[in-house]
C-alpha positions in Angstrom: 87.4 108.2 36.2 86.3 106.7 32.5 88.2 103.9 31.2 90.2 106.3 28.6 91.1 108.1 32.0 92.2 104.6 33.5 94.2 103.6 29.8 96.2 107.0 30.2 97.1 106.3 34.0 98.4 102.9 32.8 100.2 104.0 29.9 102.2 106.8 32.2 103.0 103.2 34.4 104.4 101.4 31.4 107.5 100.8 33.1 105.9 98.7 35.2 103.3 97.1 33.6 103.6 95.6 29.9 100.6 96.2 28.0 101.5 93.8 24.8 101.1 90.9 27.5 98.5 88.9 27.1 97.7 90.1 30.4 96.8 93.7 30.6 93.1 93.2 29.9 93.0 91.1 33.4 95.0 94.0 35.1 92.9 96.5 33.3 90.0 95.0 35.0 91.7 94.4 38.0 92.9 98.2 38.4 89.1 99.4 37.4 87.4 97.7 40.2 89.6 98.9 42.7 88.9 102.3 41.4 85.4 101.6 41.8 85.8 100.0 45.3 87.8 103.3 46.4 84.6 105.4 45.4 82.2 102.6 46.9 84.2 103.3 50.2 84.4 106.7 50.1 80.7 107.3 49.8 80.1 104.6 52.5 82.6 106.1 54.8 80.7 109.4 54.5 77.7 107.4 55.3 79.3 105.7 58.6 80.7 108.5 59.5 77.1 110.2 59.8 75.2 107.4 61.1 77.8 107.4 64.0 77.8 111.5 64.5 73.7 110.3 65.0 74.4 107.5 67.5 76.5 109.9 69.1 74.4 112.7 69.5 71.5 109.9 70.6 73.9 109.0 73.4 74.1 105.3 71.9 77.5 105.5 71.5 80.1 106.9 74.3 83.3 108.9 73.1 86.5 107.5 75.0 86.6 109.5 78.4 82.9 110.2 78.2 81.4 108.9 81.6 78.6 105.8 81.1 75.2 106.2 81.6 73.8 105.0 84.8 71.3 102.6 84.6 67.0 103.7 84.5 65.3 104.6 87.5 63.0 101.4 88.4 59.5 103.0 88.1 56.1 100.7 89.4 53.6 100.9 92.0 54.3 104.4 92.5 57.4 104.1 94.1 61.1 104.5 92.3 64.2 102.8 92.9 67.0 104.8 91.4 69.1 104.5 88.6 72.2 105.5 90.3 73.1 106.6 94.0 76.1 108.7 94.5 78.5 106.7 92.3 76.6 103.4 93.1 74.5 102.0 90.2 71.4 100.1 90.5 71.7 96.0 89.9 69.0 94.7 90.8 65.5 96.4 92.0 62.0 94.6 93.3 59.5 97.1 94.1 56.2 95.0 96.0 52.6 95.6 95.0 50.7 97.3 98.4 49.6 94.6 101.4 52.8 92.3 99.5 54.8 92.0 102.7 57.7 89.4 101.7 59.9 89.6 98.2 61.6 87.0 97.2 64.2 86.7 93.7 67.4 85.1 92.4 70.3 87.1 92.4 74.2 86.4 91.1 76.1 88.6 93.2 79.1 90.0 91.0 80.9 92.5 93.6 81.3 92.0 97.2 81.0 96.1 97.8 77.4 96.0 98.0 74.7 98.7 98.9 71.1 97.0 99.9 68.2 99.7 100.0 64.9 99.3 101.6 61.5 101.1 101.0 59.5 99.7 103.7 56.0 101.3 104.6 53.6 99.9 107.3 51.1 101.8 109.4 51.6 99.6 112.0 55.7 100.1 112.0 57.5 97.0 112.3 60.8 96.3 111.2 62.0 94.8 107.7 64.6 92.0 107.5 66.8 90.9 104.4 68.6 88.0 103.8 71.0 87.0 101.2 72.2 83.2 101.0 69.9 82.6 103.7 71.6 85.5 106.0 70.4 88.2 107.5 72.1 91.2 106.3 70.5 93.9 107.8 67.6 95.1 109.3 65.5 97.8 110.6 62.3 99.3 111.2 60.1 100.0 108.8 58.4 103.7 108.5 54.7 104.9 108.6 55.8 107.9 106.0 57.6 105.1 104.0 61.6 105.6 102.9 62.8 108.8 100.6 65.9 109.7 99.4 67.7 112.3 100.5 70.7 113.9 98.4 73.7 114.0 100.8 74.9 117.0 101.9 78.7 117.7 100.8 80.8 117.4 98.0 80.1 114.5 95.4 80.6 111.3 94.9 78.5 110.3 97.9 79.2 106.9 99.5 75.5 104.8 99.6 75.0 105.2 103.6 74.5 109.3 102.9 71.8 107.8 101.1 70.1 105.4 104.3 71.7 102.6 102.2 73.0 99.4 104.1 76.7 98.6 102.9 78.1 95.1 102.5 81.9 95.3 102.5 84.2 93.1 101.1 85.5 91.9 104.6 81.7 91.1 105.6 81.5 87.7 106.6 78.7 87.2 103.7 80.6 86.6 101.6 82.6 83.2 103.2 80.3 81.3 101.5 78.4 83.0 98.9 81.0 82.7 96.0 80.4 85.6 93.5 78.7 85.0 89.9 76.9 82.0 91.2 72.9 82.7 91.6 71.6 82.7 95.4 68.3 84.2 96.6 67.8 87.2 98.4 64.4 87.9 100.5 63.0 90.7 102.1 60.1 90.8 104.4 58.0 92.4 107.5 58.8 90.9 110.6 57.6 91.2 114.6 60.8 91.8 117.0 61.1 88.1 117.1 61.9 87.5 113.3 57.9 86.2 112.7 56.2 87.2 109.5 53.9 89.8 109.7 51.2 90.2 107.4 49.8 94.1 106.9 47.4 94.6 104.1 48.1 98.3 103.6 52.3 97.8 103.7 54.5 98.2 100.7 58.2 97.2 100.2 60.8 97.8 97.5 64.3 96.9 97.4 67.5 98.0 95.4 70.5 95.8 95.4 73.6 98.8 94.6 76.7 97.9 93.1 78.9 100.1 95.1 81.3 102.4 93.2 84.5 104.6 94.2 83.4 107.1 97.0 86.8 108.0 97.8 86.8 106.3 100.6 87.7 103.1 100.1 86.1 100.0 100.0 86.2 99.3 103.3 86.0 102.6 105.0 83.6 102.7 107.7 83.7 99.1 108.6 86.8 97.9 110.7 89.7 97.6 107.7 93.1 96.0 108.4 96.5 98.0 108.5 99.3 96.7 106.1 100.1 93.2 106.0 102.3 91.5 108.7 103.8 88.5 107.2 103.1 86.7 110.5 99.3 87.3 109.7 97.3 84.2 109.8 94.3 83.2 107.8 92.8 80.3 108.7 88.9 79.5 106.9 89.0 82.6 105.8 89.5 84.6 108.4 92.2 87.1 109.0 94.4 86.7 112.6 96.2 89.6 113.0 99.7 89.6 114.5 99.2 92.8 116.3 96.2 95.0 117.0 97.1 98.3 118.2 99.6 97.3 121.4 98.5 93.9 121.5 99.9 90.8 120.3 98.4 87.8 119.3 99.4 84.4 121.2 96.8 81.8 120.0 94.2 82.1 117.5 91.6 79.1 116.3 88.8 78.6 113.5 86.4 76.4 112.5 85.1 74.8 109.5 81.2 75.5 108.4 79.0 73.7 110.7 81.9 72.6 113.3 80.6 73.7 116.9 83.8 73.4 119.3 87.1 74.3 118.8 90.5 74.3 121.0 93.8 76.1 120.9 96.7 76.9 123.7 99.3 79.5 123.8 102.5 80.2 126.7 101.4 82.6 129.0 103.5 85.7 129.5 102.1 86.8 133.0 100.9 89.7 131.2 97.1 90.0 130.9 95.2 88.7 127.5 92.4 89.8 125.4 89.9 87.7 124.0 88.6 87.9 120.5 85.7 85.8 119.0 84.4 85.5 115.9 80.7 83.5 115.6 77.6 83.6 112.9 75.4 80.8 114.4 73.0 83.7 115.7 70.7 86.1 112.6 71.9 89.6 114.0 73.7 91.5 117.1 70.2 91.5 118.5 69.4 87.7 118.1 70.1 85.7 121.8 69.1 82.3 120.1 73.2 80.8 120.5 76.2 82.2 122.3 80.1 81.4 122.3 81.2 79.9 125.5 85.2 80.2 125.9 87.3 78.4 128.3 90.8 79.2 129.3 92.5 77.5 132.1 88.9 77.2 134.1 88.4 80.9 133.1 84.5 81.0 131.4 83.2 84.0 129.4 80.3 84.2 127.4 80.4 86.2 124.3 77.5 87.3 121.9 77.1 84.8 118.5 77.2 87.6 116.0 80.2 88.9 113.9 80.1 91.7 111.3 83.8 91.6 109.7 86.1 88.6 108.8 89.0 90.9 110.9 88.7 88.5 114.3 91.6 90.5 115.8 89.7 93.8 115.2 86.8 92.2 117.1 85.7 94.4 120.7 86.9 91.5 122.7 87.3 90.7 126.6 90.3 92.0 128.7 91.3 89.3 131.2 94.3 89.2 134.0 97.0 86.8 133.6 95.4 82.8 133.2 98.6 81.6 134.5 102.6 82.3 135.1 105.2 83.4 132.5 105.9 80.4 130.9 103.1 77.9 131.4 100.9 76.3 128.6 97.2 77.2 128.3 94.8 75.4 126.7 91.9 77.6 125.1 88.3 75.7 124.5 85.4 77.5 122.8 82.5 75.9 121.8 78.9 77.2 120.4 76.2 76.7 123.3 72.3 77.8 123.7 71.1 80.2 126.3 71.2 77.4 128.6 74.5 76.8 127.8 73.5 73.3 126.2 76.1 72.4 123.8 74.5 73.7 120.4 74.6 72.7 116.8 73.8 74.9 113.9 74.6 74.1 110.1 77.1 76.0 108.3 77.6 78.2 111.5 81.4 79.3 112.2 83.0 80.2 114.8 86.6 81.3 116.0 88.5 82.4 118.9 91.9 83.9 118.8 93.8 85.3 122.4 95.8 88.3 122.5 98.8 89.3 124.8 97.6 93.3 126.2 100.3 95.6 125.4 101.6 98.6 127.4 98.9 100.5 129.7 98.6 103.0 132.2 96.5 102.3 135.3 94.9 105.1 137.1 93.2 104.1 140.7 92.5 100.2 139.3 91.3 101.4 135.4 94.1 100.8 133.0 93.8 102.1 129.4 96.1 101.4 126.9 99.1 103.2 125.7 98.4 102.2 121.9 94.8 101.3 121.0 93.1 100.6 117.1 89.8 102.3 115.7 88.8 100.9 112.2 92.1 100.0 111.3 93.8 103.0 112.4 96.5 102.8 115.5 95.9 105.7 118.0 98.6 106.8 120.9 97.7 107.9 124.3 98.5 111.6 124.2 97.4 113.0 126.9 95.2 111.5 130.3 93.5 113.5 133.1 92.5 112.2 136.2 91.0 114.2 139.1 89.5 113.4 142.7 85.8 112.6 142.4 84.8 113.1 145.8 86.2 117.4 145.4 86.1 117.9 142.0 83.0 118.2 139.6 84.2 118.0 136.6 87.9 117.4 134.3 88.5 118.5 130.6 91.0 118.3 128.1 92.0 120.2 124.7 91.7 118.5 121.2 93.8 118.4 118.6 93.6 121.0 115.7 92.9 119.4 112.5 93.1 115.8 113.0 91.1 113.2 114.4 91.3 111.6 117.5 89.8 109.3 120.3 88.2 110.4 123.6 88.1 107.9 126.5 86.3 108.5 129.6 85.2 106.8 132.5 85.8 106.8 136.3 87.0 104.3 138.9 84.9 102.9 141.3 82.7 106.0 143.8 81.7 103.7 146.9 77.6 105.0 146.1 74.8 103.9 144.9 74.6 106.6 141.9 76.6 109.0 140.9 75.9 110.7 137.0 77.8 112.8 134.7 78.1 113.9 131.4 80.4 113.8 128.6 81.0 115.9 125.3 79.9 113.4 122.2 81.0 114.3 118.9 77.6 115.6 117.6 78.3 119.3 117.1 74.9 120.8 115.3 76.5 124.1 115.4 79.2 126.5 116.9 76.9 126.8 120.0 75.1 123.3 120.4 76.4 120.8 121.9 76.0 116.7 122.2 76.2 114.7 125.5 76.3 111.7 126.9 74.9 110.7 130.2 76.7 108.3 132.7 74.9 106.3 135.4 77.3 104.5 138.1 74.1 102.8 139.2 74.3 100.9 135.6 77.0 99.4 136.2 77.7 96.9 138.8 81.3 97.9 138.8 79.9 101.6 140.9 82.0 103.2 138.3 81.6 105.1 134.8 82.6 102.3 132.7 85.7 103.5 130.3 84.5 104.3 126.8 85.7 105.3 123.8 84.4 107.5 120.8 85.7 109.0 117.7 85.9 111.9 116.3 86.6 113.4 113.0 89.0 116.0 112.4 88.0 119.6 113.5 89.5 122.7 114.8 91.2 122.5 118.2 88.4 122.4 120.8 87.6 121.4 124.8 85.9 118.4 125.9 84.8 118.0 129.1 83.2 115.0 131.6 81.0 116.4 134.6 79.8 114.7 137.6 75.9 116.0 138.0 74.2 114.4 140.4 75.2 111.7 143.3 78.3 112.1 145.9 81.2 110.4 145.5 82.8 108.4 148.4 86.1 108.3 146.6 87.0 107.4 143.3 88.7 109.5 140.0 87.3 111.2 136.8 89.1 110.4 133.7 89.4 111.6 131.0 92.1 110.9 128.3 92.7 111.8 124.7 94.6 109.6 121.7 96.3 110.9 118.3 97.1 108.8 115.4 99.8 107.2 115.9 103.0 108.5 113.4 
């Protein structure tokens, strides 16, 4: 538009603007650089709008509801650390030059769902250990082929253990004191089978720290995960004390702070028998006998293992005891950390905890009582069906399982009167229609003379038979059980 185009569009806006005003030539300007601003935008726009279509096309720029690029594989030594496993993405990798056998970094931990790969490669195959804050958090042997990964079988997204990944969950007891966005170190070396540094000048190790994503499954599936809230739930130092877990009811529960090494608690007995649950760090794994938790109650002493791998103390294994006393009398609980000796021990920034549980309804079959309401991971189970037969005329017992749901299968046997009797058992492991997995029982390992009672799970699957066989050894009396458990409705 020319300014004689501009004039005309004024004059036909007379009524609103007064051109004999000393004014006009100011508006006249006024009007013609907007004009020319309009233009100036338009051909910029057209430019933008290109430059963008490029960025676009480039992948530098995500449309809304386009899915974000995982981060770059982690490429050096000859090795790779993925970008991305599954829906987990790659925070932070360290891959080790070869004969390098200990890598240490900083590291601000910004999730507590946390997947920790390890390439480990040594001829002479001995095991890897990581620690985070100063923690173990897992470890295991390494591999003379050295680590690959595998793509899961099944529908996507995967979780990170289809991948060999080590998960830390959000109810690990990591994370009690390593607060999140605050830099700690993580290290990961060779070790012998008593924690030593092993130097191997032909071993290699890399590591992946995995920010986990959503598998579908939760972020605390796998690991033991609380039901719904009770608002009679304790948490005391961070740790959670159920009010009931499965049929059982807590009476007493007791933590420590960071370092503390004794603890006491008492509770009303019921007359009814009690579980004990611990909860104690002081040791660097399950397989670490360094310190132990010695717990007192009413000059009742058991020793339990110094390891704990979930904040849940109620959803610990724990220790099934009689009565400590009558209906109605106090008892005092005392647990304290000790040494193998069972010295009174000391270890910094240790915790430990005890909590005692009243046992809820069971059903006792020739001395061995299993519970009408039991937990797995969370998830409350009922007794539906239990099987007992004679030992000393029958070789074997079986049950059906339930179509297309999963369930628990206990099995065990009361006490035979002889040295050694073993069996079999049906394990979940079903590599196809025709293979099956077992598990073999030995009465001579336990000094009971029995099967002791176990429990596995087992996933949902089309209804099927599973059966517990005595194979060798002759009963002098005794039962076979066998019993199954549904989830509870």
């Amino acid at each position: 538009m020319n300014l004689d185009e501009l004039r005309d569009r004024l004059h036909d806006q007379a009524d609103e603007i007064d051109l004999a005003e000393p004014a006009p030539l100011d508006t006249l300007r006024r009007r013609a650089g907007r004009i020319r601003t309009r233009r100036r935008r338009r051909v910029g726009g057209s430019l933008a709008a290109a430059v963008v279509a490029g960025m676009v096309a480039l992948g530098m720029i995500l449309l809304p509801g386009a899915p974000a690029p995982g981060p770059a594989d982690h490429v050096r030594e000859g090795l790779t650390v993925p970008g991305t496993l599954g829906t987990s993405r790659l925070d932070h990798p360290l891959i080790g030059i070869v004969g390098q056998t200990n890598l240490n970094f900083s590291w601000t931990p910004t999730t507590r769902d946390l997947g920790v790969y390890v390439y480990c490669y040594s001829p002479r195959v001995p095991k890897y250990q990581v620690r985070i804050g100063g923690r173990v958090v897992t470890e295991a042997t390494c591999s003379p082929q050295g680590q690959t990964f595998d793509a899961p079988q099944g529908p996507a997204p995967a979780s990170p253990e289809q991948y060999g990944v080590h998960r830390v969950r959000p109810n690990s007891p990591l994370w009690l004191d390593l607060p999140l966005d605050q830099v700690t170190t993580v290290s990961v070396r060779i070790v012998d089978s008593r924690g030593r540094a092993v130097e191997d000048s032909s071993a290699q190790l890399a590591v992946g720290l995995y920010r986990v994503g959503d598998d579908g499954q939760g972020p605390n599936a796998g690991g033991r995960v609380a039901p719904a809230p009770d608002p009679a739930d304790l948490e005391i130092e961070g740790l959670a004390f159920r009010t009931r877990v499965g049929g059982d009811t807590r009476l007493a529960a007791a933590a420590g702070r960071p370092g503390q090494n004794q603890l006491t608690t008492s509770f009303v007995s019921t007359g009814r028998p009690i579980t004990l649950r611990d909860f104690c760090t002081a040791n660097d794994g399950p397989d670490d006998p360094q310190y132990q938790l010695e717990v007192r109650i009413n000059g009742i002493v058991r020793t339990m293992s110094c390891f704990a791998d979930s904040i849940d103390v109620g959803g610990s294994a724990g220790v099934t005891l009689p009565s400590p006393a009558r209906a109605g009398e106090t008892v005092s609980v005392v647990a304290r950390l000790v040494d193998p000796k069972g010295r009174p021990a000391s270890v910094p920034g240790a915790r430990i905890a005890a909590a005692v549980y009243e046992k809820g309804a069971q059903r006792t079959v020739d001395g061995v009582a299993l519970d009408e309401v039991t937990e797995y991971k969370g998830s409350v189970y009922r007794l539906a069906e239990l099987r007992a037969v004679d030992a000393t005329t029958a070789r074997e017992v079986a049950v059906d399982t339930p179509d297309g749901q999963p369930f628990l299968i206990s099995y065990g046997s009361s006490d035979f009167g002889a040295a050694s009797v073993k069996g079999s058992v049906d394990t979940p492991i079903h590599l196809s229609g025709a293979i099956r997995g077992f598990n073999l029982l030995d009465s001579g390992d336990s000094p009971g003379g029995n099967w002791r009672l176990t429990t596995d799970a087992w996933t949902a699957a089309p209804r099927n038979t599973v059966t517990l066989t005595r194979t060798e050894g002759t009963p002098k009396k005794g039962k076979l059980i066998l019993a199954v458990y549904t989830p509870a409705k």
